[in-house]
C-alpha positions in Angstrom: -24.5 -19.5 48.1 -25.0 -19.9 44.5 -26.0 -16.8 43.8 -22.9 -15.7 45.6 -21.0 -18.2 43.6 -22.6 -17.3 40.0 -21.3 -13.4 41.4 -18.0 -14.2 41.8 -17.6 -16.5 38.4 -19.2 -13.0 36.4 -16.8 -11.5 38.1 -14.0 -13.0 37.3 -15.6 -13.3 33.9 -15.7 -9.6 33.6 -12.2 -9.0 34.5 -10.8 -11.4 32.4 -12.6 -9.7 29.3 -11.5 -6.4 30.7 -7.9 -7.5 30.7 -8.2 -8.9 27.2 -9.7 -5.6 26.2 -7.2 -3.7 27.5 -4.3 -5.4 26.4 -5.8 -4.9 23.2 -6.1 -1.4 23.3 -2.5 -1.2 24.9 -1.1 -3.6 21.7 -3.5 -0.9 19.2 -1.7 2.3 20.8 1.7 0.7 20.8 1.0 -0.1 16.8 -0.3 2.9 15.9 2.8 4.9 17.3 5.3 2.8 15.9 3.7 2.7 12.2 3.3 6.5 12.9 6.9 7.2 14.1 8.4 5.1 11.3 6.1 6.3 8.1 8.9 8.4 7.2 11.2 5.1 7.3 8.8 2.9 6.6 9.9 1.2 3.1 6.6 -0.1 2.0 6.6 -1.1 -1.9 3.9 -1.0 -4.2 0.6 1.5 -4.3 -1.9 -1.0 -2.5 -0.8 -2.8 0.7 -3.7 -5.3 0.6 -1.7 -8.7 1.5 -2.9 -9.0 4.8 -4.0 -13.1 5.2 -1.1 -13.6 2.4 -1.7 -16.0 -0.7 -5.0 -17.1 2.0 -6.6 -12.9 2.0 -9.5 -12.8 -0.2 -13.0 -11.6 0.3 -14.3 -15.0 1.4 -12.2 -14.9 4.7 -13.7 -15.0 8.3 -12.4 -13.6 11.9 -10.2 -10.5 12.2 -9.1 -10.4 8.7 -12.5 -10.1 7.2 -12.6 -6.9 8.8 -10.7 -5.8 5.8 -11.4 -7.8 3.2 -15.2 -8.2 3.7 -16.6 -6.9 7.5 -19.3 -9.0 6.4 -18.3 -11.9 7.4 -16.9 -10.9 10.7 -20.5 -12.0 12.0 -20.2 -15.5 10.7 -19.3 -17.7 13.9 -20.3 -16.4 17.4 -17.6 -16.0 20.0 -14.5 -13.2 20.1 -11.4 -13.3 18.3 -7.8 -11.4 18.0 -5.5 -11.4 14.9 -2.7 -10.3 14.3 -1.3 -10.3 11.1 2.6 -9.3 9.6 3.3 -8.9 6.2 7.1 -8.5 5.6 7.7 -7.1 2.2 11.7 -6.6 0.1 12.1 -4.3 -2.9 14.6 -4.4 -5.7 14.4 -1.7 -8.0 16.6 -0.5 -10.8 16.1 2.6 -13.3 18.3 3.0 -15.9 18.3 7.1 -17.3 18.0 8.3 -21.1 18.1 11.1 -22.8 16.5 10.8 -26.2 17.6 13.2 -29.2 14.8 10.8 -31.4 12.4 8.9 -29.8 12.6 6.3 -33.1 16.6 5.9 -32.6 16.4 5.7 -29.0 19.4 7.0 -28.8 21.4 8.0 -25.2 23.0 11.6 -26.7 20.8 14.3 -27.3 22.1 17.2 -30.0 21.3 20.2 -26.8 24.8 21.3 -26.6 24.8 21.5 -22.6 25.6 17.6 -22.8 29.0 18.4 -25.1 29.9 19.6 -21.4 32.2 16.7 -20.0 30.5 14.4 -17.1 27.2 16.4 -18.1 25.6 13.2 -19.8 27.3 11.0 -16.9 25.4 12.6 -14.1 22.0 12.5 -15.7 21.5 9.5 -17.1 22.1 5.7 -16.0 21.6 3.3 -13.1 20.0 4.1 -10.3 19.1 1.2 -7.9 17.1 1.2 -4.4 16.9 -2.1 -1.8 14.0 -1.5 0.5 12.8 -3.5 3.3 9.9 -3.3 5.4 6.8 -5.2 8.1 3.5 -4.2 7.5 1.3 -4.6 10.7 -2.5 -5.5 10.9 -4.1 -5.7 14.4 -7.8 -6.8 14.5 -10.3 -7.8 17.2 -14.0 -8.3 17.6 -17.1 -10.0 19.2 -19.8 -11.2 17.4 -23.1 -12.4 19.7 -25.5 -15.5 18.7 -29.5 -14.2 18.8 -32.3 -16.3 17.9 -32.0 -16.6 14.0 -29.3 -14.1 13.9 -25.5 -13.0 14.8 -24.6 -10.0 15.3 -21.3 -8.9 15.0 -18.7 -6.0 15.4 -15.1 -5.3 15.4 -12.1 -2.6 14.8 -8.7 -3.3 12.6 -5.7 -0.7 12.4 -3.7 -1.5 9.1 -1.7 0.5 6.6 -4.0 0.9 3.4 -1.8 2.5 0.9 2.1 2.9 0.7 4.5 3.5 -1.3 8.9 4.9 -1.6 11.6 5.4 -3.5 14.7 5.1 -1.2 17.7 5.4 -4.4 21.0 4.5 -3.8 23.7 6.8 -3.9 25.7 7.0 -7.5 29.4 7.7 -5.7 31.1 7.2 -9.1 29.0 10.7 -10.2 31.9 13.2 -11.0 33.0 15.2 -8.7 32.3 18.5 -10.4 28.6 18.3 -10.1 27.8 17.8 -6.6 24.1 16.9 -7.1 24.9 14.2 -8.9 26.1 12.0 -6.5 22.2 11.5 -5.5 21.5 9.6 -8.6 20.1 10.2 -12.3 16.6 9.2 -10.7 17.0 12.2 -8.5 14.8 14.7 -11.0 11.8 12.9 -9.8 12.8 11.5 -6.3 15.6 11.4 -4.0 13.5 9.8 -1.4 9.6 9.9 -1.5 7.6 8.2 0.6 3.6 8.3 1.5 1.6 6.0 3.8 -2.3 5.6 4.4 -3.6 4.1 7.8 -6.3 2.9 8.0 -8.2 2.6 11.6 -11.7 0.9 11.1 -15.1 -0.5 13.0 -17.5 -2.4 11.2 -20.9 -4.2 12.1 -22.4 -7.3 10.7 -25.0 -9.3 10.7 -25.5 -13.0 9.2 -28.6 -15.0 8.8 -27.8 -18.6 9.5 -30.5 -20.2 8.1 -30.3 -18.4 4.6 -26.7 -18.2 4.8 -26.8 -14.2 4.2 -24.6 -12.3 5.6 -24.1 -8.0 5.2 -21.5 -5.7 6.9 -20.8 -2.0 6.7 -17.2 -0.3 8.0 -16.5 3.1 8.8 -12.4 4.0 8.5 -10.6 6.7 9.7 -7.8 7.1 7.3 -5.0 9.2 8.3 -1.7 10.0 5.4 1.3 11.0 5.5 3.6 12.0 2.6 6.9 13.4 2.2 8.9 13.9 -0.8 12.3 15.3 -1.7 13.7 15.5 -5.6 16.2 17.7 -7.6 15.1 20.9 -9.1 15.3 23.7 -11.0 13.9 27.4 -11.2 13.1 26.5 -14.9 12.1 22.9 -14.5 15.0 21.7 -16.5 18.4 19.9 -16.0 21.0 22.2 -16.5 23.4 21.6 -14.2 25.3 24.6 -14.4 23.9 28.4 -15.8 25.4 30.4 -18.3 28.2 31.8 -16.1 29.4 28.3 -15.0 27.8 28.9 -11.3 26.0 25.2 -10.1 22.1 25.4 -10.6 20.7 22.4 -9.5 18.9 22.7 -6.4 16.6 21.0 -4.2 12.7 21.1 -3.1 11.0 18.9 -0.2 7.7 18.9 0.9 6.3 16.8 3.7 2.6 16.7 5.0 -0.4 14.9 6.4 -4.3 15.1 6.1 -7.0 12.8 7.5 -10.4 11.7 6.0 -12.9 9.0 6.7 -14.0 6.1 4.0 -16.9 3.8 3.9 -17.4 0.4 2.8 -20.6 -2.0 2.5 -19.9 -5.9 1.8 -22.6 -8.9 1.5 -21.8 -12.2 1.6 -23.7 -16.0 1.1 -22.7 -19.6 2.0 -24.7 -22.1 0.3 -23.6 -26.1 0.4 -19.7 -26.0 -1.3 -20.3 -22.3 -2.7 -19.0 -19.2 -1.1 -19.2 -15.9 -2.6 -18.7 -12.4 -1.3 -18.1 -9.1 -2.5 -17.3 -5.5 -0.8 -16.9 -1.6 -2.4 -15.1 0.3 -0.7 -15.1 4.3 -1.5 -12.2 5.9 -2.1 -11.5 9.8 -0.8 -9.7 13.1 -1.4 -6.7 13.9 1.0 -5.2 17.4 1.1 -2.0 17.1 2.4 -1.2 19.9 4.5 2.8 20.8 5.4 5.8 22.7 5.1 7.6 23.1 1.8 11.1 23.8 1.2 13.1 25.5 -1.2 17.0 26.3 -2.2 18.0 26.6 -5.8 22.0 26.7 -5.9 23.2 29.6 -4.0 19.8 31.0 -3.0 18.9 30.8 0.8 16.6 28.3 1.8 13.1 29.5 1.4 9.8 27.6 4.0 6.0 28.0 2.8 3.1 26.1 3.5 1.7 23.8 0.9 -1.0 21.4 -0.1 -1.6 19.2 -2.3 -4.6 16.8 -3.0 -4.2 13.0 -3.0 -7.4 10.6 -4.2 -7.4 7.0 -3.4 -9.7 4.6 -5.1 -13.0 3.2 -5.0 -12.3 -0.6 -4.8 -14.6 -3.5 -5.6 -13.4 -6.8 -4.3 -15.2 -10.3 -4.7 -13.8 -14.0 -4.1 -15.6 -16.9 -5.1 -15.4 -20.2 -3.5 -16.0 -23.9 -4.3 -15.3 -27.0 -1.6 -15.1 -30.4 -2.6 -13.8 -32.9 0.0 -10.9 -31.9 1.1 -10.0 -29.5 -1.8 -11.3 -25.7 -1.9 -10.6 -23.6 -5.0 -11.0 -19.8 -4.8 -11.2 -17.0 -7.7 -10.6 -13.3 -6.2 -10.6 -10.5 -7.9 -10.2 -6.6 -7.6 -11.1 -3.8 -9.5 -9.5 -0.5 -8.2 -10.8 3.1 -9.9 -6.8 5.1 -9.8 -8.1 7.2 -12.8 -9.2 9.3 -10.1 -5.9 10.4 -9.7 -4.7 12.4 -12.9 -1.8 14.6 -10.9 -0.5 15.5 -8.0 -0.4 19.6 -7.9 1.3 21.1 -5.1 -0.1 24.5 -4.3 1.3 27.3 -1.9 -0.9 27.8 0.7 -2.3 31.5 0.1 -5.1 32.9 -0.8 -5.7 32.0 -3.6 -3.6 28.9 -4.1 -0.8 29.5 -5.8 0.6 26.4 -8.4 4.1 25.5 -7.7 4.4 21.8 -9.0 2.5 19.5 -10.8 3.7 15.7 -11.4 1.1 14.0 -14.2 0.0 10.9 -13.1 -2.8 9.6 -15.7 -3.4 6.5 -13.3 -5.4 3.9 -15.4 -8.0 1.3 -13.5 -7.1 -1.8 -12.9 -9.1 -5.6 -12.5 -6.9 -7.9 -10.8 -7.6 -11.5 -10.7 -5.9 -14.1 -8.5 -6.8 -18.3 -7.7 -5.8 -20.0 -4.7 -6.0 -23.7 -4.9 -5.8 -25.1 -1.0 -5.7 -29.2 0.2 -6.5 -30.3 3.8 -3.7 -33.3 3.7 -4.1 -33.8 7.7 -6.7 -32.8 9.6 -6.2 -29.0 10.7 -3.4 -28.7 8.5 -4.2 -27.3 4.9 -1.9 -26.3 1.9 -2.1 -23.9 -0.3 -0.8 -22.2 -3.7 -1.7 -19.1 -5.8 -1.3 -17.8 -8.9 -2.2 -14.5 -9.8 -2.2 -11.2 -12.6 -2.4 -7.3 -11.6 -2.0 -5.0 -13.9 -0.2 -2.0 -13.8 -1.7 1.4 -12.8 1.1 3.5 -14.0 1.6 4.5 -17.7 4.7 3.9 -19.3 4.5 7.8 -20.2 3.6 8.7 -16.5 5.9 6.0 -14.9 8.8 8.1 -12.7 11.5 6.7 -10.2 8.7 8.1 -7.1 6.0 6.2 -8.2 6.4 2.9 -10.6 4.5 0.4 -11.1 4.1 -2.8 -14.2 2.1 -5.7 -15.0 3.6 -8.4 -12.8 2.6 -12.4 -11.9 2.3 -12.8 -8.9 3.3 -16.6 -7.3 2.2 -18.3 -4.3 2.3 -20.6 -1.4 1.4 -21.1 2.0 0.0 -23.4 5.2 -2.4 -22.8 7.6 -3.2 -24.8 10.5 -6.4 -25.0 13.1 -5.0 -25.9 16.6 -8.7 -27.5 18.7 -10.8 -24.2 19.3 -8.6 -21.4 20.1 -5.9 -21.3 17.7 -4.9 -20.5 14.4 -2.2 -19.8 12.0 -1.5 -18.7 8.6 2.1 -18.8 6.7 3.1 -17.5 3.1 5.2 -16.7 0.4 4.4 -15.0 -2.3 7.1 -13.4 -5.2 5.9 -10.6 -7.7 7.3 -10.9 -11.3 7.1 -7.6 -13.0 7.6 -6.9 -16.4 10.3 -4.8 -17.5 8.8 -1.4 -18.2 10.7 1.1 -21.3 9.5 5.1 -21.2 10.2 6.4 -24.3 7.7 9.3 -24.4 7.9 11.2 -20.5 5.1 13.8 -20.1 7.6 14.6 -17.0 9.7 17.8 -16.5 12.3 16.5 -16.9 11.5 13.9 -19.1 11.2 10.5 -16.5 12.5 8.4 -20.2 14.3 4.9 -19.5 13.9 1.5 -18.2 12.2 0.5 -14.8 12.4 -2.9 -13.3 10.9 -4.1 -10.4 11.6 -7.7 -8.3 8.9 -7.6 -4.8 8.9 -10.4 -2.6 6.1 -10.9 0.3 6.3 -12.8 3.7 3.1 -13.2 6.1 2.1 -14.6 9.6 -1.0 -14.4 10.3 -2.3 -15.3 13.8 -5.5 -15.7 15.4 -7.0 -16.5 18.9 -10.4 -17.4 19.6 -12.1 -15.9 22.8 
C-alpha cells in the first residue's frame, strides 16, 4: 500500500513538473516569436538593453535574473524558480541639422552655391524629432539541486541583448519641390534603422556553501537582426537636384540577419555582510546576411545581396555589496570594449566582396558605475534608490541620427517585496539624463554636423516564482 501510495504521489509529482516545464517552454516559444515578428517594430533605445531587474539588476542578484547578470549565482539556493521580467522603455529624441561654411563661426550657410537654390538649405538642415516606445521581455527558469557540500545548478533565459532605432518623424512643412525632403534633414543617415540582438542562454553553476564560493559558465545563442533605410546619392553627397534640374536624391535599404554564439564565465563569494561578484562576457562578430536595395532618382530599383559585419563587446560586470541591519548598499559597475567596432561596411555579396557603404563608427570603451542604496522598512518589503553615470560610446565626430548616444545620469527608484516562500516582485523607475551632444567636425558623408538630444525613461516588473 505505501509503496503504491509513494507511486502515485511521484506521479503526480512528475506531472506537475512536466506541466510547469511545458508551460514554460510554451511561454519561451510564444516570446521568442513575438520579439522575432516585432524586431522590425520593435522601438528599443539605446545600444545595451541590460535593465533587466531595474534599478535592483546588478551582478550580485540571485534566481532567474542572475542568469544574466552573473549565472553564478543561479546555484545559490536549492529549489526551481521562473521569472519573468518587463522592461518598458520611451524615447525622446531631437536632432537639429547644420551645415557649416567654418567650423570656428558655426555658422548655418555654407558658400557651395547649390544652397543659393531656394528651399535647398530648408530641406537639409533643422529639426528632426522621433518618439519611440517599446517592452523589452526577459523569460528565465531553472533548477538548482542541494548535494552534500555542494549545489548544483542550471538554467536557460531568452532576453534581447543589444537594440537600438531611429524612427524620425516626418518634416511635412519640407517644400514641396523636393520630395525627399518631407522624410526629414536626419534622413542622410537614417530614415528608419533599427537592429536587435537576442540572446537565448543555458548556464551551469555550482556554489560551495561552506566557503561561500560560487562559479558559473553560460553558453548564448545570439541571433541579430538589422535593417536600415537612409537617403542617398550616387556621389555620396546632398545635392538634391543635378545639373539639368532632374531630382537626385534617392534611396538605399538594407535588411539582414546572422547568428553566433557567446560565452561567459562569472564567480561569485558571500562572506558575513559582503557580497561580491563579477562576470566577462565575450563579445562576437555578426555578418549580417540580406537583401539590399537600391533606386537613385529615376533609375529602376536595383536588389543585390549584402553583408556587413557587426562586433558586440566583451563586457566585464562586477557589483559589490555591504548589509548592515536593515540597510544594503551596492556599487556596480560595467566596462564594455565598443572600440571593437570602428565601422560598419556593407559589402555586395560577390566574389570578392565588393565595398558599397561604409558608416565610421570609432566606438570608444566605456566603465559605467552605478549605487543602489535599498531599506527593509517592513518585513518583506524593501526600498530602493539609485544613482548612476554611463558614459557615452559614440564620438561627437562619429555621432549620426541611426546611432547616438551621450554621457547621461541615470536616476532611480524602486520596491521589491518577498511574499512567504513562493513569491516575489520587483518595481522601478529609472529616468536617463543625457547631455546635450554638439557635432561640429562629422567624418560622415554627408557630414552628420548638429545638435543631438536625448530624454529615455525606463519602467520594470520583475516577477518571480519559486518551485
Amino acid at each position: 500500500m505505501m509503496d503504491r501510495q509513494r507511486s502515485s504521489v511521484q506521479a503526480r509529482l512528475t506531472g506537475g513538473a512536466l506541466r510547469l516545464w511545458s508551460a514554460w517552454l510554451v511561454w519561451l516559444v510564444v516570446v521568442f516569436t513575438v520579439m522575432m515578428t516585432g524586431a522590425n517594430s520593435a522601438h528599443a533605445s539605446g545600444i545595451a538593453l541590460n535593465r533587466f531587474g531595474g534599478i535592483f539588476g546588478h551582478a550580485n542578484t540571485t534566481g532567474g535574473l542572475s542568469l544574466f547578470w552573473n549565472p553564478s549565482r543561479i546555484s545559490i539556493r536549492p529549489g526551481g524558480y521562473f521569472t519573468v521580467d518587463a522592461t518598458m522603455v520611451s524615447r525622446n529624441a531631437s536632432y537639429v541639422r547644420r551645415i557649416y561654411e567654418d567650423e570656428r563661426e558655426r555658422t548655418d550657410r555654407v558658400g557651395n552655391p547649390f544652397y543659393n537654390d531656394p528651399g535647398v538649405l530648408e530641406s537639409n538642415t533643422g529639426l528632426a524629432t522621433s518618439s519611440t516606445l517599446a517592452v523589452l521581455p526577459m523569460l528565465a527558469g531553472g533548477y538548482t539541486f542541494e548535494l552534500p557540500r555542494l549545489n548544483v545548478g542550471f538554467g536557460a533565459v531568452l532576453h534581447p541583448a543589444y537594440g537600438g532605432t531611429a524612427a524620425w518623424d516626418k518634416n511635412l512643412a519640407a517644400p514641396s519641390e523636393y520630395p525627399g525632403a518631407v522624410d526629414g534633414s536626419q534622413r542622410w543617415h537614417g530614415l528608419a534603422s533599427t537592429f536587435l540582438i537576442l540572446h537565448g542562454t543555458l548556464a551551469g553553476a555550482i556554489t560551495l556553501p561552506d566557503a561561500g564560493l560560487s562559479f558559473g559558465a553560460a553558453l548564448s545563442f545570439a541571433r541579430g537582426e538589422i535593417s536600415t533605410v537612409r537617403a542617398r546619392n550616387v556621389n555620396r553627397g546632398e545635392q538634391l537636384v543635378d545639373a539639368n534640374g532632374y531630382i537626385q536624391e534617392g534611396r538605399i535599404f538594407f535588411e539582414g540577419n546572422d547568428s553566433e554564439v557567446s560565452l561567459s564565465v562569472s564567480a561569485s563569494l558571500d562572506r558575513g555582510p559582503v557580497t561580491f561578484s563579477t562576470q566577462y562576457r565575450s563579445g562576437y562578430n555578426l555578418t549580417v546576411r540580406g537583401l539590399l536595395r537600391q533606386a537613385y532618382a529615376t533609375q529602376p530599383l536595383t536588389r543585390i545581396g549584402a553583408f556587413l559585419d557587426f562586433p558586440t563587446p566583451h563586457v566585464f560586470t562586477s557589483a559589490l555589496s555591504l548589509r548592515g541591519g536593515r540597510f544594503t548598499g551596492t556599487v556596480a559597475t560595467d566596462y564594455s570594449v565598443w572600440s571593437r567596432m570602428r565601422s560598419n561596411i556593407i559589402f555586395v555579396d560577390i566574389d570578392p566582396p565588393d565595398q558599397l557603404l561604409e558608416i565610421p563608427r570609432n566606438l570608444q570603451n566605456t566603465l559605467s558605475i552605478r549605487g543602489l542604496a535599498e531599506y527593509e522598512f517592513i518585513d518583506g518589503w524593501t526600498a530602493g534608490a539609485s544613482l548612476g553615470w554611463d558614459p557615452s560610446a559614440v564620438p561627437a565626430n562619429s555621432i549620426d541620427a541611426a546611432l547616438s548616444d551621450a554621457n547621461k545620469w541615470q536616476v532611480g527608484a524602486g520596491i521589491r517585496t518577498v511574499f512567504g516562500e513562493r513569491w516575489g516582485t520587483m518595481l522601478s523607475y529609472t529616468q536617463d539624463f543625457y547631455e546635450t551632444v554638439e557635432s561640429v567636425q562629422s567624418v560622415h558623408e554627408p557630414t552628420a554636423n548638429g545638435t543631438y538630444k536625448d530624454a529615455r525613461r525606463w519602467l520594470n516588473l520583475s516577477v518571480e516564482v519559486r518551485l
